[in-house]
N, C-alpha and C positions, 0 to 999 in steps of 0.2 A: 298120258294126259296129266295136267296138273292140277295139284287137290283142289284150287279153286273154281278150274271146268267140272270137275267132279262134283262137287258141292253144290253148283249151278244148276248143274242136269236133276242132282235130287231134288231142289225145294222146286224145280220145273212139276215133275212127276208127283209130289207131295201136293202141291195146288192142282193139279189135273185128276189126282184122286177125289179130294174133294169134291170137286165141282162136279163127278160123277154122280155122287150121292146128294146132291144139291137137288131142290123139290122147288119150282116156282106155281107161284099163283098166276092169275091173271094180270096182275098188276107190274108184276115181274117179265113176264112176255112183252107188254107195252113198252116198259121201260128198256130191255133191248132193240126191242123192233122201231122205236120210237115213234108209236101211233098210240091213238086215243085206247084207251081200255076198252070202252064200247067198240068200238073198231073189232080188236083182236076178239072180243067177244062173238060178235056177229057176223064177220070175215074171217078170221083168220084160225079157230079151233074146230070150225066148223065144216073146213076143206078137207074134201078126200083126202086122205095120205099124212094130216095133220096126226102126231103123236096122239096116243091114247092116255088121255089122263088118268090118275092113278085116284079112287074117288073114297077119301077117307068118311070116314063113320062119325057121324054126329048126332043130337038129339032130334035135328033137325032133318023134317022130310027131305031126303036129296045127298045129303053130307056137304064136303067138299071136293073139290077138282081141282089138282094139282099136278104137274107136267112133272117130268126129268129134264133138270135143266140139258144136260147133255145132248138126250133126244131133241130137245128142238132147236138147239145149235145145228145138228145134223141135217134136220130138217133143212133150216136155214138155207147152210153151203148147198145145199142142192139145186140151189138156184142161182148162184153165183153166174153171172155172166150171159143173165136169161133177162128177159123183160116179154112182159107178156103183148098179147095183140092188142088188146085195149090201150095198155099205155104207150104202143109203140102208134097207134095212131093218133093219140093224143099229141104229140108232141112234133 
């Protein structure tokens, strides 16, 4: 292989580590899934099988709720190539 595929492959694996350890809010979910906040809020973290957010410590009653961005990419592809009954009679 040449050092330039080589070099490739690393900064590939160096951004996929990151984004392992990468923490999204709910705002961050939106902005991938490209739905309203309120949506992902009320829809979409709230589905069976939906990642468990990880729920930091605050002063405040409750904290915060914070995903792995990784986990819900995962999530995601999981449904590549699906469409649900609803939307499939909608259309």
């Amino acid at each position: 292989m040449s050092e330039e595929i080589l070099i490739g492959i690393l900064e590939e694996l160096r951004k996929q580590n990151r984004t392992s350890r990468e923490i999204w809010d709910l705002e961050d979910i939106a902005d991938y899934l490209k739905l309203a906040v309120n949506s992902v809020a009320r829809r979409v973290v709230t589905i069976e099988g939906f990642p468990i957010p990880v729920q930091l410590p605050t002063s405040e009653k409750g904290g915060h709720k914070r995903w792995y961005a990784n986990e819900v990419k995962q999530w995601v592809r999981r449904f590549k190539g699906t469409i649900s009954q609803g939307a499939a009679r909608s259309h």
